[in-house]
C-alpha positions in Angstrom: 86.4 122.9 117.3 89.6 121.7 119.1 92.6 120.7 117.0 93.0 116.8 116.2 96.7 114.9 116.4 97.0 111.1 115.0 100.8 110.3 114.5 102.0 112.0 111.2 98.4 113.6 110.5 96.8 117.2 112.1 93.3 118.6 111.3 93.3 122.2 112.9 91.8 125.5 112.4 94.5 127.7 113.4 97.2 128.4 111.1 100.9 126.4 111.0 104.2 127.9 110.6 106.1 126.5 107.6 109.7 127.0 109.0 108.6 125.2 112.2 106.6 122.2 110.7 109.8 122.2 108.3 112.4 121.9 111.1 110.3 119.2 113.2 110.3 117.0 110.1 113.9 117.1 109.8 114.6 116.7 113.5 112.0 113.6 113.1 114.3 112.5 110.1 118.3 113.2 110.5 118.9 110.3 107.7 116.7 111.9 105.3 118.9 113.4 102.5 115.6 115.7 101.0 112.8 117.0 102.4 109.7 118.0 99.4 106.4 120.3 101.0 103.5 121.5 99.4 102.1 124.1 100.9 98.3 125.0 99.2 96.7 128.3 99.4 93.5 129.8 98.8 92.6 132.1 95.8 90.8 134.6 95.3 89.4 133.8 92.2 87.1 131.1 91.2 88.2 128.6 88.9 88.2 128.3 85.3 85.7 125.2 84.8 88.0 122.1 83.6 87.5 120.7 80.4 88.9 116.6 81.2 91.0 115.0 83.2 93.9 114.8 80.9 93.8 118.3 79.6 93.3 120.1 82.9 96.7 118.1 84.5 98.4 118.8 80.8 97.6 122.8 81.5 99.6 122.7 85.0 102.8 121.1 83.5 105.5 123.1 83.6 106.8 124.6 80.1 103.2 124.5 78.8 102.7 126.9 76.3 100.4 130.2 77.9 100.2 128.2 80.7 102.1 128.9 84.4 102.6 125.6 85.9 101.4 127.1 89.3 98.6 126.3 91.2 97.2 126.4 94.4 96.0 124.0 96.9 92.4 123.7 95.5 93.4 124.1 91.7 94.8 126.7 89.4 94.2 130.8 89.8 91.9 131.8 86.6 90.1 134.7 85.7 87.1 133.3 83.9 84.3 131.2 85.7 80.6 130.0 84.4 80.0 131.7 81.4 83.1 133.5 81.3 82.6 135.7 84.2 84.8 136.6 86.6 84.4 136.6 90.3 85.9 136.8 93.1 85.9 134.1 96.5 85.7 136.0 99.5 86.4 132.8 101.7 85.8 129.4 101.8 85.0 127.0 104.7 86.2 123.7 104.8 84.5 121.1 107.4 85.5 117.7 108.3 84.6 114.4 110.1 86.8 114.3 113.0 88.5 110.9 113.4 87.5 110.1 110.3 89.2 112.0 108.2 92.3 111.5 110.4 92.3 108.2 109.9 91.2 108.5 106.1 95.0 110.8 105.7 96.7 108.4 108.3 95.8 105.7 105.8 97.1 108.1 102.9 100.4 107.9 104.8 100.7 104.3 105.3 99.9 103.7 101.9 102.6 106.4 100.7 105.0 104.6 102.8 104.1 101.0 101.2 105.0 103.0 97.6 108.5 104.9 98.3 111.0 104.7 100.0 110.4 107.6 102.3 111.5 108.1 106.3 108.5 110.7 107.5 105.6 112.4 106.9 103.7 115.2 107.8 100.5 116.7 107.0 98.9 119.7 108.5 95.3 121.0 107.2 93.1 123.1 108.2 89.8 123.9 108.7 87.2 126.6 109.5 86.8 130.3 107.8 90.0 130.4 105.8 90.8 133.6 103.1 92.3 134.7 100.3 95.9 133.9 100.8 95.8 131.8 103.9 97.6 128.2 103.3 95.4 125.4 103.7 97.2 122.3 103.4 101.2 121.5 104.1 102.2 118.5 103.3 106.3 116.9 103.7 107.8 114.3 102.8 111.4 113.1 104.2 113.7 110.8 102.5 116.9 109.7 102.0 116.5 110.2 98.0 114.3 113.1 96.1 112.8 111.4 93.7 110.9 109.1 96.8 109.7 112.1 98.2 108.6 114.0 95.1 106.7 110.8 93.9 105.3 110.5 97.9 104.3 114.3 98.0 102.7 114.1 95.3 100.9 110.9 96.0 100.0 112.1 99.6 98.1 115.4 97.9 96.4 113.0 95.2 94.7 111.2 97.1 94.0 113.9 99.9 92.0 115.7 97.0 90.0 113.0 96.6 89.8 110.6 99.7 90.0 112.7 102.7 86.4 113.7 104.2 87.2 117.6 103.9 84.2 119.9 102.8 84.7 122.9 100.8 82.2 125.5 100.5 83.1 128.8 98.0 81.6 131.6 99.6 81.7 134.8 96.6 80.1 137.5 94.5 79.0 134.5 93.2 77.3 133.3 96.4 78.0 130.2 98.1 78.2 126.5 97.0 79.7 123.0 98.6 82.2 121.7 95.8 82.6 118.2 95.2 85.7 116.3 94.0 86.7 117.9 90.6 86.9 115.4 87.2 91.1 116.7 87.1 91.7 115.7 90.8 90.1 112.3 90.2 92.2 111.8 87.0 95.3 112.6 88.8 94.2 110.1 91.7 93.8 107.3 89.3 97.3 107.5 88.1 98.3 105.5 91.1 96.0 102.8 90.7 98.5 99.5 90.1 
């Protein structure tokens, strides 16, 4: 699978340095007075299953009670699972439709630029065999104010949840399984809608 470049947007399997993708965004963007990233990881856990929309976003806000406010690229860390078990992931596989799903982020962008005020973007994600630990997904956001490139970030990571064409299969001591878009992703998403 060879590595795919459309203006602000790359789809590869190998993995991306985060001081280098940092420093070409802010070489791209000398005006910019912030830079936000996200960088999203894979656990080693499988998730807890969500109970709504609402609740599941309420758990990762920060200063929740018993709750950490951390998550990971493809949702929370947790312990329990389907019927309270516990397993472990021992990789996941994410796929894609080349060109499309370039074009589906390059979108994204263009429609993050539309909202805030922002100067640059990049995203980076990958694809293939990825494990425990391994960052999926960085995504940055130059501007010359924070709050535009907080709001753009988290825009850009929205929507990549749930409009990109990026597969995710679980591979575990729970066997395998293609996930879907999750019902708190989806919820998160529709916050945008005007």
């Amino acid at each position: 699978m060879s590595d795919t470049v459309v203006g602000e947007v790359r789809i590869q399997e190998q993995d991306f340095d985060l001081a280098q993708e940092y420093r070409e965004l802010q070489l791209r963007s000398p005006q910019a007075g912030a830079i936000v990233f996200f960088v999203g990881l894979v656990r080693d856990l499988y998730e807890r299953p969500s109970t709504s929309g609402l609740e599941a976003i309420a758990e990762n806000e920060p200063g929740r009670s018993g709750k950490s406010g951390k998550s990971g690229e493809s949702g929370e860390s947790g312990e329990s699972g389907e019927s309270g078990e516990s397993g472990q992931i021992d990789y996941i596989e994410l796929s894609h439709y080349a060109g499309m799903t370039e074009a589906m982020c390059e979108q994204i962008v263009a429609e993050a630029k539309q909202r805030c005020d922002i100067d640059a973007v990049q995203i980076v994600h990958r694809v293939g065999k990825l494990y425990a630990g391994d960052q999926i997904v960085f995504v940055a956001v130059a501007s010359r104010h924070r709050d535009e490139a907080f709001l753009a970030s988290q825009f850009i990571m929205d929507y990549l949840k749930t409009r990109a064409t990026i597969w995710k299969k679980e591979v575990g001591t729970r066997g395998q399984k293609w996930l879907g878009v999750k019902d708190k992703d989806e919820y998160a998403a529709k916050r945008w809608i005007k």
